[in-house]
LUMBARO-604197 format. One record per residue: x, y, z of N, C-alpha, C, O in turn; residue number from 1. Coordinates in Angstrom, 1 decimal. Example, Ala and Ser with C-alpha at 12.3 -4.5 7.8 and 13.67 -1.06 7.14 Angstrom:
% residues 2
      nX      nY      nZ     caX     caY     caZ      cX      cY      cZ      oX      oY      oZ  resi
    13.2    -5.7     7.8    12.3    -4.5     7.8    13.2    -3.3     7.8    14.2    -3.3     8.5     1
    12.8    -2.2     7.1    13.7    -1.1     7.1    12.9     0.0     7.9    13.4     1.1     8.0     2
This chain:
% residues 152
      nX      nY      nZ     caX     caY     caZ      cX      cY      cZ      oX      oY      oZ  resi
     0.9    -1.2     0.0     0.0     0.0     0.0     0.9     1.2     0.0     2.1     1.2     0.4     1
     0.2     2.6    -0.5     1.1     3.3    -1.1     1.0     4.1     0.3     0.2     3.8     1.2     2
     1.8     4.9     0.5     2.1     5.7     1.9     0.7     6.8     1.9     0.0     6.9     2.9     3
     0.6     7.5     0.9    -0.4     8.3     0.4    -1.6     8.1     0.8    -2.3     8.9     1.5     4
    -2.2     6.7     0.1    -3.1     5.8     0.2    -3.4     5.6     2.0    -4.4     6.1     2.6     5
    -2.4     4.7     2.5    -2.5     4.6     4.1    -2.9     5.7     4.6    -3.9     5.6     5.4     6
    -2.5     6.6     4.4    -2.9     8.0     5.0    -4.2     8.5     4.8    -4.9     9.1     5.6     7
    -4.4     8.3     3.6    -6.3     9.0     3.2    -6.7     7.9     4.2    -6.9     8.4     5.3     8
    -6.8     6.7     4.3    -7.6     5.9     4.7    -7.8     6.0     5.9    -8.9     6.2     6.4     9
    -6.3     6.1     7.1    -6.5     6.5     8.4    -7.2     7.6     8.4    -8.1     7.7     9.2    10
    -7.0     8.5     7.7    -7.6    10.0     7.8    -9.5     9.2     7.7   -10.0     9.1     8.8    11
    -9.9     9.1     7.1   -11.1     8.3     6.4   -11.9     7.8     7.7   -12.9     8.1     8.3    12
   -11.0     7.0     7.9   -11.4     5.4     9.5   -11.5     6.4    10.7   -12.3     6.3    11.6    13
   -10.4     7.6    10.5   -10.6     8.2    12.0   -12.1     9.4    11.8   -12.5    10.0    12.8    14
   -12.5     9.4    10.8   -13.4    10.4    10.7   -14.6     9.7    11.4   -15.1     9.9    12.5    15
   -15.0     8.7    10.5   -16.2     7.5    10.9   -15.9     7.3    12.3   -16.8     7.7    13.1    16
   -14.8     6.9    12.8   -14.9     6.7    14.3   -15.0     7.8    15.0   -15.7     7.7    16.1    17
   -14.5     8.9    14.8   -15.0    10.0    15.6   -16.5    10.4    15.8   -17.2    10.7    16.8    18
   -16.9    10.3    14.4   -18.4    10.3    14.5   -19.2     9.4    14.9   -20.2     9.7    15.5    19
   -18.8     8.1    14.8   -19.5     7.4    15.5   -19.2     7.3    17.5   -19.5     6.4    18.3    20
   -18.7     8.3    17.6   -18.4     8.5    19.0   -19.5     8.5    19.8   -19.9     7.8    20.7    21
   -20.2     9.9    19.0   -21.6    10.2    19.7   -22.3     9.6    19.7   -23.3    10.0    20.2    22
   -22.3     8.2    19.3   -23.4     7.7    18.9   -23.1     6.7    20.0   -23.6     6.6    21.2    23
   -22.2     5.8    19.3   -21.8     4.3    20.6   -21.9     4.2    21.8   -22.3     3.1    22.1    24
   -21.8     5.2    22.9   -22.3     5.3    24.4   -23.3     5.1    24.9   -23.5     4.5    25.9    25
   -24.2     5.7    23.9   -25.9     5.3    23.9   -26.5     4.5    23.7   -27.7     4.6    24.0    26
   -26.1     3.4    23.1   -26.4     2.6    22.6   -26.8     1.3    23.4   -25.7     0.9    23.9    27
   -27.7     0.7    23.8   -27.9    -0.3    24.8   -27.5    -1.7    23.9   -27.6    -1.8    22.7    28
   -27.2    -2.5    24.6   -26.6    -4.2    24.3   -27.6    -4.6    23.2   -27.3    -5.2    22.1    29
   -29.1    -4.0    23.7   -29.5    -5.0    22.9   -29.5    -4.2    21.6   -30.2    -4.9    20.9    30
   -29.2    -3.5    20.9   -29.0    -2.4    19.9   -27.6    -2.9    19.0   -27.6    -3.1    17.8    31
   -26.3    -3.2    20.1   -25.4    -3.6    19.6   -25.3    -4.9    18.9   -25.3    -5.1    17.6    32
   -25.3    -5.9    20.1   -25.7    -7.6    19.2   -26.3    -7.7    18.1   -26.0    -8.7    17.4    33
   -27.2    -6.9    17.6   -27.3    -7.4    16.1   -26.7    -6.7    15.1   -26.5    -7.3    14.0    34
   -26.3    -5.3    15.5   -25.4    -4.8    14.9   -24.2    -5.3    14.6   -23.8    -5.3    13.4    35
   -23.4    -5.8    15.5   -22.1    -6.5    15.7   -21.8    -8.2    14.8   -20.9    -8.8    14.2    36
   -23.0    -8.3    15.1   -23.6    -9.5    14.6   -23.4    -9.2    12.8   -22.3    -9.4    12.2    37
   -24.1    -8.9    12.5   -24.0    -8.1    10.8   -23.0    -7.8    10.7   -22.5    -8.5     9.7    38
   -22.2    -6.9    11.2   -21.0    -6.8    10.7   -20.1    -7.8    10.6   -19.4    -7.8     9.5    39
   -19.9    -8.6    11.5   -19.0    -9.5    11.4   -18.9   -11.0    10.3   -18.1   -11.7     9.7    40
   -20.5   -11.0    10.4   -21.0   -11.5     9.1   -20.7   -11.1     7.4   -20.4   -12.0     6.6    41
   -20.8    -9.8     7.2   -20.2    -8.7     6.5   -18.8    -8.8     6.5   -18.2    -8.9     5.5    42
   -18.4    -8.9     7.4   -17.1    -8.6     7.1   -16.1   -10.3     6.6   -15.2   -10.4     5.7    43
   -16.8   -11.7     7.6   -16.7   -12.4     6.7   -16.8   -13.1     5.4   -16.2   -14.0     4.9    44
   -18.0   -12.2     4.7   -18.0   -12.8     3.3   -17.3   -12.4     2.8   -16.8   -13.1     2.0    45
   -16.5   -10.7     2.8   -15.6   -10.1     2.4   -14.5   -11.2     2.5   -14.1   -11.6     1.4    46
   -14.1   -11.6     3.5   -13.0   -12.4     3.9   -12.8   -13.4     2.8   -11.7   -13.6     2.3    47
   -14.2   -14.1     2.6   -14.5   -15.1     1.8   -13.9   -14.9     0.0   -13.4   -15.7    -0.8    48
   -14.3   -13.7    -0.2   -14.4   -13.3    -1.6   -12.5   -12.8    -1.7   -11.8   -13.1    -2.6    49
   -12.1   -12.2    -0.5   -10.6   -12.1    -1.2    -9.7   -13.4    -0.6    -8.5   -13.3    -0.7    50
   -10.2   -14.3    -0.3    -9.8   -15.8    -0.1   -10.0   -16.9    -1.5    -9.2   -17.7    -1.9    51
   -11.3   -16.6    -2.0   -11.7   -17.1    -3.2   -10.6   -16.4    -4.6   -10.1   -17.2    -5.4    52
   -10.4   -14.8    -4.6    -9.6   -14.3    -5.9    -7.8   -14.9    -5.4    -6.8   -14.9    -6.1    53
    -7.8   -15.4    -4.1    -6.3   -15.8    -3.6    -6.1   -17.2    -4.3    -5.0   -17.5    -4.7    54
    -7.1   -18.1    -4.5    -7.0   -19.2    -4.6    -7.2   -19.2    -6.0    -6.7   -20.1    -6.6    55
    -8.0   -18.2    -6.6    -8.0   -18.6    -8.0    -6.6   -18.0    -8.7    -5.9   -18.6    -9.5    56
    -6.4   -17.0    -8.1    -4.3   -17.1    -8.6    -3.8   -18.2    -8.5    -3.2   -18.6    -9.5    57
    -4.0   -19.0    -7.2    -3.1   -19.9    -7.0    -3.7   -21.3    -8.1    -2.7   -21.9    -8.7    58
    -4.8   -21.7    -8.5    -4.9   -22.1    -9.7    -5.1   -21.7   -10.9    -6.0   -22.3   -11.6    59
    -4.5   -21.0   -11.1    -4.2   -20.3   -12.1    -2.4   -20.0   -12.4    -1.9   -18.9   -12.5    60
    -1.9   -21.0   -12.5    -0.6   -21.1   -12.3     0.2   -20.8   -13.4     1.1   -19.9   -13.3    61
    -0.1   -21.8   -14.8    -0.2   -22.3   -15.8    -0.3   -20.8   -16.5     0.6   -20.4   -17.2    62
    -1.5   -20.2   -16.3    -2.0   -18.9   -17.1    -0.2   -17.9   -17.4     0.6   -17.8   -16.5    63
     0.0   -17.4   -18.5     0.9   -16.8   -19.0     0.8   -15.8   -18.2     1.8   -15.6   -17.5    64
    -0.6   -14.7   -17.9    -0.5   -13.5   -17.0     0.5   -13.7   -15.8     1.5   -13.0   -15.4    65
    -0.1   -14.8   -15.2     0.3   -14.8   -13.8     1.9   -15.5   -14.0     2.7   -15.3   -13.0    66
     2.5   -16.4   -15.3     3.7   -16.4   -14.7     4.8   -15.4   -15.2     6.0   -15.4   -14.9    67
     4.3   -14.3   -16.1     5.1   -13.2   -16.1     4.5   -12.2   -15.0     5.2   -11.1   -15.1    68
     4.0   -12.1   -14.5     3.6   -11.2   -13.1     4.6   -11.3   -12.1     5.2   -10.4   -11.4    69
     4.8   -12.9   -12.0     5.9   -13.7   -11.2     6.9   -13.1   -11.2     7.7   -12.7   -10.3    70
     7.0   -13.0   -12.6     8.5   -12.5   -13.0     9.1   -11.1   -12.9    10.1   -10.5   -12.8    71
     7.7   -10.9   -13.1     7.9    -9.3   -12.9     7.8    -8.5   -11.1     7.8    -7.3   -10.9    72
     7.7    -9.6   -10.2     7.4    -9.1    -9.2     6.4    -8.6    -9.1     6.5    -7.9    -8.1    73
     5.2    -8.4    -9.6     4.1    -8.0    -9.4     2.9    -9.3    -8.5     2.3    -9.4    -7.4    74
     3.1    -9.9    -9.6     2.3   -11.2    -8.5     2.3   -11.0    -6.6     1.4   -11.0    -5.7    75
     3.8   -11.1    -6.6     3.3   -11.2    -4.8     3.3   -10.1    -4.5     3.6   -10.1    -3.3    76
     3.1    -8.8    -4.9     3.1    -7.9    -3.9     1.2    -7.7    -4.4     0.5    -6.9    -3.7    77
     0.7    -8.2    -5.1    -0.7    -8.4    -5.2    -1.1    -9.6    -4.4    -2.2    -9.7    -3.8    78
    -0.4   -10.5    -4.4    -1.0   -11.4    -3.4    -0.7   -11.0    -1.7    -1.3   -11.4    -0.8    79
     0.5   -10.2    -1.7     0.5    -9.7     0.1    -0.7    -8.7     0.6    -1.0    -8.3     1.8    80
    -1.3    -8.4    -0.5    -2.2    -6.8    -0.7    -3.1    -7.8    -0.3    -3.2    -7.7     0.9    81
    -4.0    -9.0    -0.8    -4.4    -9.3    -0.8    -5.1   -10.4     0.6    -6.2   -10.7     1.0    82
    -3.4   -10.9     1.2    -3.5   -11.2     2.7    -3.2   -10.4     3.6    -3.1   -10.9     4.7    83
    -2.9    -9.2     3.6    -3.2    -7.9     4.4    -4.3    -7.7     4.8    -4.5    -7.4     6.0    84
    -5.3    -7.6     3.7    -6.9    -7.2     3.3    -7.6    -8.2     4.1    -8.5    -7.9     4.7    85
    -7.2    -9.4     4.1    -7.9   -10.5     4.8    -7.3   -11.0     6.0    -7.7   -12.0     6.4    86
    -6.2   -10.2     6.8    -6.5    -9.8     8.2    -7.1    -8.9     8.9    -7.3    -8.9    10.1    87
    -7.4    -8.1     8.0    -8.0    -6.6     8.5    -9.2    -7.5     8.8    -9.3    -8.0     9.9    88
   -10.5    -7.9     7.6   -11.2    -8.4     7.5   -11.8    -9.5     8.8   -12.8    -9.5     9.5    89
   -10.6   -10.5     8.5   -10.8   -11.5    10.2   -10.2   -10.9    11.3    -9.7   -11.7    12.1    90
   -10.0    -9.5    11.7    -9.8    -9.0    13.0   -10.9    -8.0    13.0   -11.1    -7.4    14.0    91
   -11.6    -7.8    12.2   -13.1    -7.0    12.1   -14.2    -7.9    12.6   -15.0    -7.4    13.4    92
   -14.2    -9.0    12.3   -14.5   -10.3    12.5   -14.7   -10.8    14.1   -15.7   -11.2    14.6    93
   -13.3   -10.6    14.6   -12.8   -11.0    15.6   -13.2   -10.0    16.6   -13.5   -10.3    17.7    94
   -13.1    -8.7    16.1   -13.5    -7.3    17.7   -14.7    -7.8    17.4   -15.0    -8.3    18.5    95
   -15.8    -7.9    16.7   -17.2    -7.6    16.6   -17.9    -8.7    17.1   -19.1    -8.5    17.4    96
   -17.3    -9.9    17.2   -17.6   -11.0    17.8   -17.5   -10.9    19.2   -18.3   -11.5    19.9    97
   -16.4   -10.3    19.6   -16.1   -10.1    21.0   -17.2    -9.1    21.7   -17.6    -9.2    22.9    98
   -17.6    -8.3    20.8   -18.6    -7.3    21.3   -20.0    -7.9    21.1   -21.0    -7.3    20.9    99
   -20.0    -9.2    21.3   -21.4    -9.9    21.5   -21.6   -10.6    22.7   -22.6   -11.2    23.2   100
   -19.7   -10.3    23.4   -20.0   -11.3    24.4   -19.6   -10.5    26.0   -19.6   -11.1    27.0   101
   -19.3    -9.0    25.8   -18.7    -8.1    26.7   -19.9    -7.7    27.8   -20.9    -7.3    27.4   102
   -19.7    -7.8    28.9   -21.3    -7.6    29.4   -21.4    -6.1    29.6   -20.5    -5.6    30.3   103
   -22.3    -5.2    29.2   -22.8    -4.0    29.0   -22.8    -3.2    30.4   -23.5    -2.1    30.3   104
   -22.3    -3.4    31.8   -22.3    -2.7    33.0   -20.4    -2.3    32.7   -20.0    -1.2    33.1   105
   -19.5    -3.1    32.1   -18.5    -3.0    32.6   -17.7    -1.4    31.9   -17.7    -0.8    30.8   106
   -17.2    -1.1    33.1   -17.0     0.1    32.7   -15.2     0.5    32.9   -14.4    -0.4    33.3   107
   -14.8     1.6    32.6   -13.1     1.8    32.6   -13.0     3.2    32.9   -13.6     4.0    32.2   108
   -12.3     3.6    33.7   -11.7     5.5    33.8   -11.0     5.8    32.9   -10.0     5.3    32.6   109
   -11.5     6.5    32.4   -10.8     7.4    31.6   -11.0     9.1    31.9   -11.9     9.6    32.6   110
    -9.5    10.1    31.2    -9.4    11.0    31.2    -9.7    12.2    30.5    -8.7    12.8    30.1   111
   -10.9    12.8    30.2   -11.4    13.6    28.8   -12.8    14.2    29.0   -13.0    15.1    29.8   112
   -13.5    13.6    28.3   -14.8    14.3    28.2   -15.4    13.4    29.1   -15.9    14.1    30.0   113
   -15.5    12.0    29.4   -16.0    11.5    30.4   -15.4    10.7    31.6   -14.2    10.3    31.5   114
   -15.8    10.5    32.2   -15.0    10.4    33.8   -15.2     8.6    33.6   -14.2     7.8    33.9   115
   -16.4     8.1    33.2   -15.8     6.7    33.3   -16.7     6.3    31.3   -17.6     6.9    30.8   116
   -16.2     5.3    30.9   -17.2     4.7    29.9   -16.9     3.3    29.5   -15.9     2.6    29.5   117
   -18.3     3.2    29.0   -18.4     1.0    29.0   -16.9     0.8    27.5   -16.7     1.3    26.5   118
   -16.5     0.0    28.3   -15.4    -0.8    27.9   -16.0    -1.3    26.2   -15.3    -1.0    25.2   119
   -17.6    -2.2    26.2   -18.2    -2.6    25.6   -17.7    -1.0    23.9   -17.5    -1.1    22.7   120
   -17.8     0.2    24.8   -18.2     1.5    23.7   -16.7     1.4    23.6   -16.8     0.7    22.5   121
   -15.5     1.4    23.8   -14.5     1.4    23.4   -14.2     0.8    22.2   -13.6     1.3    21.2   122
   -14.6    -0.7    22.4   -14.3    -1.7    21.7   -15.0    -1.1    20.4   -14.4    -0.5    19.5   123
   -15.9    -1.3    20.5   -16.9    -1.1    19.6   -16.2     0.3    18.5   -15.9     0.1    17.4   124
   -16.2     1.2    19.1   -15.5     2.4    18.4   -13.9     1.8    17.6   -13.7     1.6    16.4   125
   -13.4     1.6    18.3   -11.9     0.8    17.6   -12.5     0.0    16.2   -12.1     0.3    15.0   126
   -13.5    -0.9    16.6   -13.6    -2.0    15.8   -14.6    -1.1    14.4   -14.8    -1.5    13.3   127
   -15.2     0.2    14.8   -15.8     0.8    13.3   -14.6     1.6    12.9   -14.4     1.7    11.7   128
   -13.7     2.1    13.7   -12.2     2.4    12.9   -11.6     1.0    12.0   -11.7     1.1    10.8   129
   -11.1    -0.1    12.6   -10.5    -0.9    11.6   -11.9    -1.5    10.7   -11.7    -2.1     9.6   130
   -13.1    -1.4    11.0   -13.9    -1.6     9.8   -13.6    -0.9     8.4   -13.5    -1.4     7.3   131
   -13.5     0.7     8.9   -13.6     1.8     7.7   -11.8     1.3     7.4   -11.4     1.4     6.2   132
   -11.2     1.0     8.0    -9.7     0.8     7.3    -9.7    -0.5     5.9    -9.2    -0.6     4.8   133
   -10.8    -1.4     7.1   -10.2    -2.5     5.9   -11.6    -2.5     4.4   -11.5    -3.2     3.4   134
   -12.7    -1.7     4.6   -13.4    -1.9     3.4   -12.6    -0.7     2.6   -12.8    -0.7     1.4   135
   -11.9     0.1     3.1   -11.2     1.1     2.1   -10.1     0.4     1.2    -9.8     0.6     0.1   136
    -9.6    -0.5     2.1    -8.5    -1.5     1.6    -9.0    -2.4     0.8    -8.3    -2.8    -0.1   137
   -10.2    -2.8     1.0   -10.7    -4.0     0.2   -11.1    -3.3    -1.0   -10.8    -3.8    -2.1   138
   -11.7    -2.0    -1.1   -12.3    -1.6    -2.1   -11.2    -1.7    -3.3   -11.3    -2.2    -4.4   139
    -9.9    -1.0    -2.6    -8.9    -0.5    -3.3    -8.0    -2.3    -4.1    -7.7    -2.6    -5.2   140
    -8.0    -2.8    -3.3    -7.5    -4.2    -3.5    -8.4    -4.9    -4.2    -7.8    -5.8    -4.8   141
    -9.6    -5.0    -4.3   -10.6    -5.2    -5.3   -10.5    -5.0    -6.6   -10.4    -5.9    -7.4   142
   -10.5    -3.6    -7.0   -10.4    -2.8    -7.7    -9.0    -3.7    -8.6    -9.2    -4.4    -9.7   143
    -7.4    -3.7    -8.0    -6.7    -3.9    -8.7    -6.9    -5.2    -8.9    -6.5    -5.5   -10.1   144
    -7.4    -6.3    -8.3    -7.5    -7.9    -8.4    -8.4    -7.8   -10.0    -7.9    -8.5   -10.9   145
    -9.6    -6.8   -10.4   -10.5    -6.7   -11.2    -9.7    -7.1   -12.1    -9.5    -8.2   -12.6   146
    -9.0    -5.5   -12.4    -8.0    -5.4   -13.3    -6.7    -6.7   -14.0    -6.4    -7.0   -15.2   147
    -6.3    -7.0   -13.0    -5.8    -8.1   -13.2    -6.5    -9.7   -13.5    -5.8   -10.5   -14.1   148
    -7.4    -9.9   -13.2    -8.3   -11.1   -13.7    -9.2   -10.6   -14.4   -10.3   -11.1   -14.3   149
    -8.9    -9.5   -15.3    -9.7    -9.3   -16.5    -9.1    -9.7   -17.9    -9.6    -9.7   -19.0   150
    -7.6    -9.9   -17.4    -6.8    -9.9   -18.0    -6.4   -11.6   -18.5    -5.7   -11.9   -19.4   151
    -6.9   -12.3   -17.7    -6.5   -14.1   -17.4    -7.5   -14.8   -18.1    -7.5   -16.0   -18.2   152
């Protein structure tokens, strides 16, 4: 990923989460669980679809594209793009899951605008930041996978 690129996106992920600041506190358990629920659902099919374009590289061996890509160094730095994208993805996965099972009294001190807040709203906020990180990534890693198996 290009340095440029990383940077819109953090910039991007931190906006969504700031906004969704106001929101997450308020939010009671039972509001969350299906929300969290969806997403991680969501975020696994994504998982699925850049697991499925990994595997059709990998059979796709034979194809002339992919073995001058090889050659050209292009191939793996599209396939690292590609399992980057699908950790983001199964750690999106992995917070939003967790936020199904956090019990909604537990709380933490903090120093700022509020004196204490549910642990549960923390999580939750982090996990719509690396959400907005990795569908910017997937979009973008989509996009070039297109290009390239349009071509095979």
């Amino acid at each position: 990923m290009k340095k440029r690129e990383a940077v819109t996106y953090l910039m991007i992920s931190t906006a969504v989460a700031y906004a969704s600041w106001s929101v997450v506190p308020t939010m009671k358990i039972a509001q969350i669980q299906p929300i969290s629920s969806t997403v991680a659902t969501v975020a696994g099919i994504l998982f699925g679809f850049v697991m499925a374009s990994v595997t059709m590289i990998a059979s796709a061996k034979g194809n002339k594209l992919v073995q001058n890509t090889q050659k050209t160094k292009y191939l793996p730095k599209l396939v690292k793009k590609l399992h980057t994208t699908m950790g983001f993805l199964l750690f999106v996965c992995v917070i939003f899951l967790i936020c199904l099972f956090i019990p909604d009294q537990k709380m933490v001190a903090t120093t700022g605008l509020f004196s204490t807040v549910k642990i549960l709203s923390v999580i939750l906020v982090f996990g719509v930041f690396i959400l907005s990180f990795s569908i910017c990534q997937f979009i973008s890693v989509w996009r070039e996978f297109s290009k390239f198996a349009s071509h095979m």
